[in-house]
Structures are given as structure tokens and as C-alpha cells.
N, C-alpha and C positions, 0 to 999 in steps of 0.2 A: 373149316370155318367158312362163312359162308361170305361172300361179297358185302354183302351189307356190315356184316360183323367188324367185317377187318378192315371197312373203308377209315382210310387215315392210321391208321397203325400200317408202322415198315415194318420191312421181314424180318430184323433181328428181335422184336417185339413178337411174331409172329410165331418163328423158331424159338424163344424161348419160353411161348405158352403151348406150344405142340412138345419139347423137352419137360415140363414141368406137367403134361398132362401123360405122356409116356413112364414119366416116375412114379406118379399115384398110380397108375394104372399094374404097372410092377409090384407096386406094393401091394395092390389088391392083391392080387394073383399068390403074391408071398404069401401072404397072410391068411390066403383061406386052405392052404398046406400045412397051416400050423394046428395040432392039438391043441384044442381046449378045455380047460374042466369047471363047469361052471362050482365050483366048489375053492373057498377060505385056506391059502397057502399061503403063510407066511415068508417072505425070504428072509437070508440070512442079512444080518446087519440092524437088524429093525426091533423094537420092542412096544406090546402095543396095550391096550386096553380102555375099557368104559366103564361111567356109571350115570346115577342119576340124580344129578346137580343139582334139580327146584327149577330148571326155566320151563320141560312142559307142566302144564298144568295134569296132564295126565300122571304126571308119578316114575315113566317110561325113561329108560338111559338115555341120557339128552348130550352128553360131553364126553369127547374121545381123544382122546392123542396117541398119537405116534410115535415115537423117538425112536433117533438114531445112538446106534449102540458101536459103532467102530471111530479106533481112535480120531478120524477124522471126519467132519461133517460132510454130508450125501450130498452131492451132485442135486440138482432142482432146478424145475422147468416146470411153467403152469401159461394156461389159455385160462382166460376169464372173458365174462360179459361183453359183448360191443354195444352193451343196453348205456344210453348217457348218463343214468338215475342207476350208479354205480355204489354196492354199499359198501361202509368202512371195510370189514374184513379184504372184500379183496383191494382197494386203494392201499389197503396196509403192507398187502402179498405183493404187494408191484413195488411198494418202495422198499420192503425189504428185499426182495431180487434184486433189483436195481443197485440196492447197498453195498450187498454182498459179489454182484456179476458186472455191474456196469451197467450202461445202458447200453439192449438191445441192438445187436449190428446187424444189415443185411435181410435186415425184414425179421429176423428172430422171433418169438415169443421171450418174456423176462427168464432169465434165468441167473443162476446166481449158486447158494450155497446153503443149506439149512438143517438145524439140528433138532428138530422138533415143530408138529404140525397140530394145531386143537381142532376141531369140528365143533358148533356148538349149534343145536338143533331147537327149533322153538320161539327164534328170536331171527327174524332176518338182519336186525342193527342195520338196515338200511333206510336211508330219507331220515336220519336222526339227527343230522344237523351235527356240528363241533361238539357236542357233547357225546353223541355216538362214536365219534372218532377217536374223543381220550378215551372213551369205556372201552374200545378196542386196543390200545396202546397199554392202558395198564394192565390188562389182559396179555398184553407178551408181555409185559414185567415180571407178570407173574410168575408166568411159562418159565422167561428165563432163569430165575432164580431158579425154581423146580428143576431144572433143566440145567442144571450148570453151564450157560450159554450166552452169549450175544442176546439181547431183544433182536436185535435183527435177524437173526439167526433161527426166529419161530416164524410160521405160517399161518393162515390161520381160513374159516372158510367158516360160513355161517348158514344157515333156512330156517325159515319161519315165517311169520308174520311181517310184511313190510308196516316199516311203522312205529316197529316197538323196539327200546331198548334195553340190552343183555344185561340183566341181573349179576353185576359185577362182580359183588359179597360171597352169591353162590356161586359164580364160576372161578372166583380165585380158592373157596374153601375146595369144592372138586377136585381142584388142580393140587391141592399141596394134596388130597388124600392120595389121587392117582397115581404122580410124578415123584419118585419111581419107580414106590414101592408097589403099587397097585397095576405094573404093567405086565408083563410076561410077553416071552417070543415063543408064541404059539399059534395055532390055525384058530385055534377057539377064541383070541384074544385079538385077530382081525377081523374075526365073525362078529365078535363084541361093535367091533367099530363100525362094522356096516350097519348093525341094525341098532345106533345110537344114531344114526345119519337119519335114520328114516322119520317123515313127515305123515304124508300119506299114502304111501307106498305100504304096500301088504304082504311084500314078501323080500330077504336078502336079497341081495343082487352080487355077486363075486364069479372071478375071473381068475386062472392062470393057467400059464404056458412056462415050459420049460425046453430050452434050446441050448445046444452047446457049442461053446466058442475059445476058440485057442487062450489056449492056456502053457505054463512051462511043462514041457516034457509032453502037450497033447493037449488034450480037449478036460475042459470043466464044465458043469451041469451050471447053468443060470437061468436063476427063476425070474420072470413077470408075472405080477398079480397086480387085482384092481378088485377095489371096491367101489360099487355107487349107488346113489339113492337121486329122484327124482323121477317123477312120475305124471307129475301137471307143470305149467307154465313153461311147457317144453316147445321152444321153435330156434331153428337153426341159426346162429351166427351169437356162441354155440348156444346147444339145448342147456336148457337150464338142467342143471343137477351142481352135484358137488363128486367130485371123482376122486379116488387116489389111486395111483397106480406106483407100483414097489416092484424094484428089481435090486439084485445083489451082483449087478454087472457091475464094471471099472468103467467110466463112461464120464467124460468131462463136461462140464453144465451147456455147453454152447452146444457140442456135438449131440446131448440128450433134448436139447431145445430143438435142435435140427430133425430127430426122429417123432417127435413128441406132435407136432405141428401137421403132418400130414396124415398122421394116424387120426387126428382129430376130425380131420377134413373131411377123410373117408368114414368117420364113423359117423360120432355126437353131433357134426353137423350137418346130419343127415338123418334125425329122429327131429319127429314132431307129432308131438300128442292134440297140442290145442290152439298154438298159432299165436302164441304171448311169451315173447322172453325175459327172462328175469333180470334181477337188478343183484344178483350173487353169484350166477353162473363160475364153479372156477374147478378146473380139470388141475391135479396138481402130480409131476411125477420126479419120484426119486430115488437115485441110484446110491448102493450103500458101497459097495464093490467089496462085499464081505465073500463073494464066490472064488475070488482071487484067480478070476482071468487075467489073459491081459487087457490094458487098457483098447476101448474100441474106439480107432480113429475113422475121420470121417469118409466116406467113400471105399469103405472097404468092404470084402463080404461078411466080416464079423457086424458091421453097422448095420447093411441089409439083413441079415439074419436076427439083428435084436430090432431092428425096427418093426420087422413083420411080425414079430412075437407081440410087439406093444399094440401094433392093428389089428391084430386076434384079440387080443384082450381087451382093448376097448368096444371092436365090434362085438363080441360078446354082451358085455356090458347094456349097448347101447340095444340092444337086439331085446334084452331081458327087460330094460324101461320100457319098450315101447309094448311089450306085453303085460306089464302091470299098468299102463296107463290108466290115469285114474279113471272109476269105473268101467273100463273096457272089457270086453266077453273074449275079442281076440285082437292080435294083433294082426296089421298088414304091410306087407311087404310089396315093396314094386322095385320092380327090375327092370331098367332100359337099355336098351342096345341100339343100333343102328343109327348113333345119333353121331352129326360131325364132327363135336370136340366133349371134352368129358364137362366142359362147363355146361354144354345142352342136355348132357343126358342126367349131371344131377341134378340139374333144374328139374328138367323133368319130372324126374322119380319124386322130388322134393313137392312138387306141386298137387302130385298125384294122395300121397299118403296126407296131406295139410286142408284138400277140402273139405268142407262140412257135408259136400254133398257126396261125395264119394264116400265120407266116414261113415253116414246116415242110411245110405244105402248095403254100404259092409253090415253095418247091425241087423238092418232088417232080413238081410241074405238076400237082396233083392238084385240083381243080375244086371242092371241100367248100366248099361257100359258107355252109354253116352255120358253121362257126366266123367268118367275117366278120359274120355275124347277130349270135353272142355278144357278138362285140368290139364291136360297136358299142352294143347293149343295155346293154353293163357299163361303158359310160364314165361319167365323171364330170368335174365340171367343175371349175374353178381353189379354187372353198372347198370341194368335196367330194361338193356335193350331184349328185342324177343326173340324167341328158340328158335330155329328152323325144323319149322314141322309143317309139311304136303299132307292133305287129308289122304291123298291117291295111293301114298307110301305107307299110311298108317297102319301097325297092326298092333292088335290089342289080343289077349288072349287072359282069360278071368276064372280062376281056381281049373286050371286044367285047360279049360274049353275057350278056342277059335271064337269069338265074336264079333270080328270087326277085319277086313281086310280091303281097305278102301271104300268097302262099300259093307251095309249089315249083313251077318251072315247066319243062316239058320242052325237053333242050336235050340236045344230042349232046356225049356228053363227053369222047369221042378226040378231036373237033373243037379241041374247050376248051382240052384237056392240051396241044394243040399250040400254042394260040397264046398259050398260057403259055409257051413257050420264048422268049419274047419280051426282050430286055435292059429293058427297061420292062416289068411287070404292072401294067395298069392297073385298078383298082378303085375303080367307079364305086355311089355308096352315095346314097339319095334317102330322104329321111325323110318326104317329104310333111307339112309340120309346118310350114312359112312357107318363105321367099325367102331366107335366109342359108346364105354358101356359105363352104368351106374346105376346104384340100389339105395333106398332110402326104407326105414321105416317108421310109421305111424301105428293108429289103432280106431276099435270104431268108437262111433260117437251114440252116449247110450241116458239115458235119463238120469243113471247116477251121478254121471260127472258133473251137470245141471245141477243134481241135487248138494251136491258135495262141495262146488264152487258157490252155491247161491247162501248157504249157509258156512265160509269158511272162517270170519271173523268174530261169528258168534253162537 
């Protein structure tokens, strides 16, 4: 951390942000050890399915839920929006956490207890004012009746159009067809739920890992999966999407809130498509403990081993949005290293993948690596203040090739332009400034997104 960074902060502030950058950083490392399959596994504990309600106008499966299928309701932790123009669904997701968990200790994410989760697509029920609020509430009414459960005890996560409110009538008929009869614990029946998620996303997006953790008599198989959808109105703190992530681990809501939160950090909030975050943003994950490990307590190697299964999962995830971004040809990836704390290097990376001009450039395959210079010069970190970056130390290196090491370096740039056609643009950024590394991804910036945002209301 650099002098300027840490003037006024003491060293036990000091030590416990060089501790907490040592842990993400761990977890990184876990996490990219882990197998992924970007393919729809259901775990045990869960039962799922979709259909198509009446809220798109399209006709397309618009309404999904989830439920929990073991005698006791599932472990649940969720990260939503830090956007202040917050919609009903997730204001509802927070009070029902809070109902069922308490409030939040030690900086936590909500977490709590919940036996059933709706998605409903086509409707963001946000900026609706008190009447959007009971259309969300008698919407877990419903749920719970369907659901033989608590109203508090449902979750709920919405996208659409900000503005509009959820067609009630159809979303409570959906719900009695669905709930229970219409769900199944199958792969095919969480694929149903991904792609009832989707808005303008054009393709599934699903995640899982399977890792094994003490259990009686040895080791048990425990799955994590994740499904998500979001594509636009994607920038960090977090990306906008709607997530779910499902494990059949034994995991208590504080201790899955505790994994759940830095997985985030290192993934979703480190995608940015367009630089506008949403008013629904909400990551939701829960444990069924239908695997019948033992319980994972905190700080142990069972917790790090399901934590970095849930960082794989969601970097999956987050890796697959930033390649469907809307209209985008490819996705781009930037990786820093050499930077003095992990706060400068995802600044960094974060700054890199979020320009328009670096995006505008990726599309054309055009080699300008001085706007990646800027971007990364002009970051700033989470209270505001700026990165530490020496132009003298700088290195930059752009689909393969050396083009910047303090000073410009000669490089063939039909070579460049070509191996920028690449579905990955990989930009690799070196601050020379310490040992702390971080990766972000975006996508480029291309006429359709223009076209597709400038007519999305009508």
C-alpha cells in the first residue's frame, strides 16, 4: 500500500486489509484448481422447474422456482444491488433474511433460511412505488401456500423493464400450476430455470463443481451449481444479473454467508458490460445439505474447499455473461499483476475491461494500447482515492504481444489486429509496483448494443 493510501490509517487497519487481501487471494488460487462444467446439475435437496406465465410479451418461460425438498429448509445467503433505486423483490429478499437470520453481524451479507425461491422475468417491479411492494408480498403468499411454508421463508428476484408492475393474477395462476406438481429434480429442470431467467441474453449460462468433504466414515461427493442470466446493465458493486447458486452441502446460513461474499468479490464484481448498474442486482445461494456431509464449520479446510468450489462457480458464470454481453463479438479479459494491494490491481483490471474506449477499440481489432494506458492510470479504488501506477514500471502486453514497457514498443500491428479476432482478448497489464494480482472481465462495444439499448422500451 502506498504512502499516500495508508496516510491515517494505523497498522492494525493496515494488517487487517493486507489479511483480507491474502484470503481473496487464496481463494483465487483455490478456485482456479477447481473443475468446472459449464453444464445444468442439479444438486440433491432441490426441486425445480418453469413455465410461461403472460408477463413476457414474447410468449417465452418467464417464471421459475426452486424449492427445497429436505425436511428442513436450506441454509441462504444473497448479495443484492448497492444501486439506492432498490426494487421490491429484492427489499423483500432482505427482510425475509433478516426474518428468518437476524440481522447481519460483522459485516455479513443477509442471511437466514428459505424454502422456496420465484424468479419472475419481464417485469423488473422496480421504482413501483407501495403498490409494487404488496404485488411482491402477495406473490410470496402465494409461493407460500404452494409451498407449504412461511411467506418468509420464499425469496424472490425479478428483471425486466424498470417501471412496470408484475402481472399478479398470472403470476399467482403459474405458481399454483408449477408448485409442486410441475417441478422435478432434474438437470433439465434447472436448465428450465436458467433460461426462464433470461431477458436479452442469447444463450444458457450454468455452472457446476463437485468437491468432497468429510463425511461419516470418509468423504461424500458435494455438488455446487449456479445458474445466471444478465448480460446489459452490468457494472460492479455487484453486476447486475440475478444468480442462483445450489449446493447440497451441510453449511449454516452465517458460515454460507461467509463463503458466499468473497466469491462474489472475486467474480460478479469484477464483470462489466456497460457501466450502468441495476436496481435488482441479487446473487442468491443455498445450501440443502441433502449430501449428508458433515456440517462445514468456519475456518476449516472443509469451508475453504467449498468456498473455492462456490468461486469456480460463480467465476464461471461471470466469465460466460461477459461473453454474451449484449451485442458483443467477444469477450475481454484483463489481468493485473505487479500491483501493491489487491485493491489496485482490481481496480485496475476493473477500469480496463469498463472503457468505452478500450471496448471500441477491442471491436475494431484495432491495437491502441494507449487507451488501456489511460484506463488503467485513471482507476481508483473503492473510497476513491488513485491506484499507484508509474508509467516507467508500466507493462502492458495485448492478445499475446509486448506493447508498452515504459516506453512504446515495436510490434507488428496487422499481426495484433489479427489475433484480436480472438472470442477472448486477452489484456495482460503489469504495474511493476508489488506482487498483488487481479482479473476482471468485460466485452467489446459494438453497434448492436446501441441498437438494442436505444430501442429497449419499445
Amino acid at each position: 500500500m502506498s504512502t499516500e493510501q495508508s496516510s491515517g490509517r494505523g497498522s492494525e487497519w493496515q494488517a487487517a486489509v493486507a489479511a483480507q487481501d491474502a484470503a481473496l487471494e487464496r481463494l483465487a488460487e483455490a478456485a482456479a484448481r477447481i473443475d468446472v462444467d459449464e453444464a445444468p446439475r442439479l444438486p440433491g435437496g432441490f426441486a425445480a422447474g418453469a413455465l410461461a406465465a403472460g408477463i413476457k410479451p414474447s410468449g417465452r418461460p418467464d417464471l421459475s422456482v426452486v424449492l427445497v425438498t429436505t425436511p428442513e429448509p436450506a441454509s441462504a445467503a444473497g448479495t443484492f444491488t448497492s444501486n439506492r433505486v432498490q426494487a421490491a423483490p429484492v427489499r423483500l429478499s432482505r427482510a425475509h433474511l433478516a426474518a428468518t437470520g437476524g440481522a447481519p453481524a460483522d459485516g455479513l451479507p443477509p442471511h437466514g433460511t428459505a424454502r422456496a425461491v420465484v424468479v419472475t422475468a419481464g417485469s423488473a417491479n422496480a421504482a413501483t412505488g407501495p403498490d409494487g411492494d404488496a404485488d411482491q408480498l402477495a406473490i410470496a403468499g402465494f409461493l407460500a401456500s404452494a409451498a407449504g411454508c412461511a411467506a418468509e421463508q420464499t425469496l424472490h428476484a425479478s428483471t425486466g423493464l424498470i417501471g412496470t408492475r408484475l402481472p399478479v393474477e398470472r403470476v399467482a395462476a403459474g405458481i399454483a400450476s408449477l408448485v409442486p406438481a410441475g417441478l422435478s429434480a432434474t438437470d433439465t429442470a434447472l436448465a428450465e430455470v436458467g433460461r426462464a431467467m433470461m431477458t436479452t441474453d442469447t444463450r444458457l449460462k450454468t455452472a457446476s463443481a463437485v468437491v468432497a468433504l468429510p463425511a461419516p466414515g470418509g468423504t461424500r461427493r458435494v455438488r455446487v451449481s449456479g445458474v445466471v442470466k444478465g448480460v446489459g446493465m452490468i457494472h460492479p458493486g455487484m453486476a447486475t444479473m440475478i444468480a442462483l447458486v445450489l449446493t447440497d452441502a451441510t453449511v449454516a446460513p452465517g458460515t454460507l454467508a461467509a463463503l458466499l461474499r468473497p466469491a462474489v468479490a472475486l467474480t460478479f464484481d469484477q464483470l462489466s458490460v456497460d457501466g450502468d448498474m441495476s436496481t435488482n442486482d441479487t446473487v442468491l445461494a443455498l445450501a440443502s445439505g441433502a449430501a449428508g456431509a458433515d456440517p462445514v464449520e468456519p475456518g476449516t479446510p472443509a469451508a475453504a474447499e467449498l468456498g473455492a468450489a462456490i468461486a469456480a462457480v460463480c467465476r464461471s458464470l461471470a466469465r460466460q455473461q461477459a461473453a454474451d454481453g449484449e451485442g458483443a463479438t467477444c469477450r475481454i479479459t484483463c489481468r493485473v499483476s505487479g500491483a501493491v494491494d489487491l485493491a489496485d490491481a482490481r481496480a485496475v483490471s476493473r477500469a480496463v475491461v469498463r472503457s468505452s474506449l478500450v471496448k471500441a477499440a477491442v471491436h475494431g481489432r484495432d491495437p491502441n494500447w494507449g487507451r488501456i494506458a489511460a484506463a488503467a492510470g485513471s482507476a481508483r479504488r473503492p473510497d476513491g482515492s488513485p491506484v499507484s501506477v508509474d508509467p516507467e514500471s508500466l507493462r502492458i502486453t495485448l492478445a499475446g504481444t509486448p506493447v508498452f514497457a515504459g516506453a512504446p514498443l515495436a510490434f507488428d500491428a496487422p499481426s495484433v489486429s489479427a489475433a484480436m479476432a480472438a472470442p477472448d482478448v486477452v489484456v495482460e497489464v503489469d504495474l511493476g509496483m508489488g506482487r498483488a494480482t487481479g482479473e476482471a472481465w468485460g466485452c467489446d462495444l459494438t453497434e448492436a448494443y446501441v441498437r438494442e439499448n436505444a430501442e429497449y422500451a419499445t
